[in-house]
N, C-alpha and C positions, 0 to 999 in steps of 0.2 A: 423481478429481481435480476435477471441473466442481462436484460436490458440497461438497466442502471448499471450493474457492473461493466458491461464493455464499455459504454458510451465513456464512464468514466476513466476506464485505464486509456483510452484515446486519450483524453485529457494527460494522464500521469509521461503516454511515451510520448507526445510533441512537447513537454514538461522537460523529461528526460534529455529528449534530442536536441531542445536548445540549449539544456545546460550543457551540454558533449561538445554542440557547436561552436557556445561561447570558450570553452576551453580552448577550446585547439583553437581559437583565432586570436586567442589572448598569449598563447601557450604555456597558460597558465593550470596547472592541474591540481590544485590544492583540495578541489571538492571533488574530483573522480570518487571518492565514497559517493559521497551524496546521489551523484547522480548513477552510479549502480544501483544505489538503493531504491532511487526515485523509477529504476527501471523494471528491475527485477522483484521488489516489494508492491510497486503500483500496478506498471504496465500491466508485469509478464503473472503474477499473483492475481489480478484483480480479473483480468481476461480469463484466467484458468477457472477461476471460480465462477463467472459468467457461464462458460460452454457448458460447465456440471452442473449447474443450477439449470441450465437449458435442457441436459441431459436427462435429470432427474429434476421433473417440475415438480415432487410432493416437496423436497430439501428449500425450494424456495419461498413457498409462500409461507416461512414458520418464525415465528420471534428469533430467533438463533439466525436465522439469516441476515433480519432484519437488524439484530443486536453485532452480527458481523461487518455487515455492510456502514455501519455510523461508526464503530468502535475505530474499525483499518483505516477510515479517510478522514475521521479525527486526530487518530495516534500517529498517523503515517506523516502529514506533514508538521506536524507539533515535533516529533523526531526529528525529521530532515531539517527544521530551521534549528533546531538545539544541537544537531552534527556542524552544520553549516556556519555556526556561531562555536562551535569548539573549536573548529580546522581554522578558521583566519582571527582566533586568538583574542574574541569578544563572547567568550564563555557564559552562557545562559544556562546555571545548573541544573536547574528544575527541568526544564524544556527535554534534553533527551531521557531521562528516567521517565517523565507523565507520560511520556508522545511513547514510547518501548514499552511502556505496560498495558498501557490503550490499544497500540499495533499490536500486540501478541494475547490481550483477554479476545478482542476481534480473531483472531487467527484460531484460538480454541472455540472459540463458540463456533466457528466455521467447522470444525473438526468435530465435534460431538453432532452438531446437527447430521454430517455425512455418514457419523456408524449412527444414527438411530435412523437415518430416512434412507438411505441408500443400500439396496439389495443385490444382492448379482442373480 
């Protein structure tokens, strides 16, 4: 699992940094949300939970991981394209409500997996 998640938040920050890039060469900023979110929800979220899953190998190999890891990189860009179509005013209602409840049941199953598998 630690595996899958970094490989993947690679994917979310060259995601991230060309939407940063496209900005500023457009000097267009309408989606700086998006792409903090694509940064700090993907990147910098997805990598974190990579190292602690690498940290703590019982937390990974467990349904809760694996129900975290499909939920966050299903909800996460289902969110970002339902932001992304709110800010340039082709509002997709559904899109950020599914893609916010999917990113965040992923983010608690991530959380209960760490207080039942993770010990000091």
């Amino acid at each position: 699992m630690a595996h899958r998640l970094i490989w993947i938040a690679a994917l979310y920050l060259v995601l991230g940094a060309t939407l940063g890039l496209y900005m500023g060469a457009t000097q267009n900023f309408i989606l700086a949300p998006v792409h903090a979110h694509i940064l700090l929800a993907g990147w910098l979220s997805l990598a974190m939970a990579g190292v602690i899953y690498r940290l703590y190998p019982a937390a990974s190999d467990t349904r809760l991981a694996k129900a975290h890891f499909w939920l966050h990189n299903l909800g996460l860009p289902i969110f970002m394209l339902g932001l992304a179509s709110m800010l340039t005013g082709h509002n997709v209602p559904a899109l950020v409500p599914v893609g916010a409840l999917a990113f965040f049941v992923g983010l608690l199953c991530f959380s209960i997996n760490l207080w039942r598998r993770v010990r000091g």
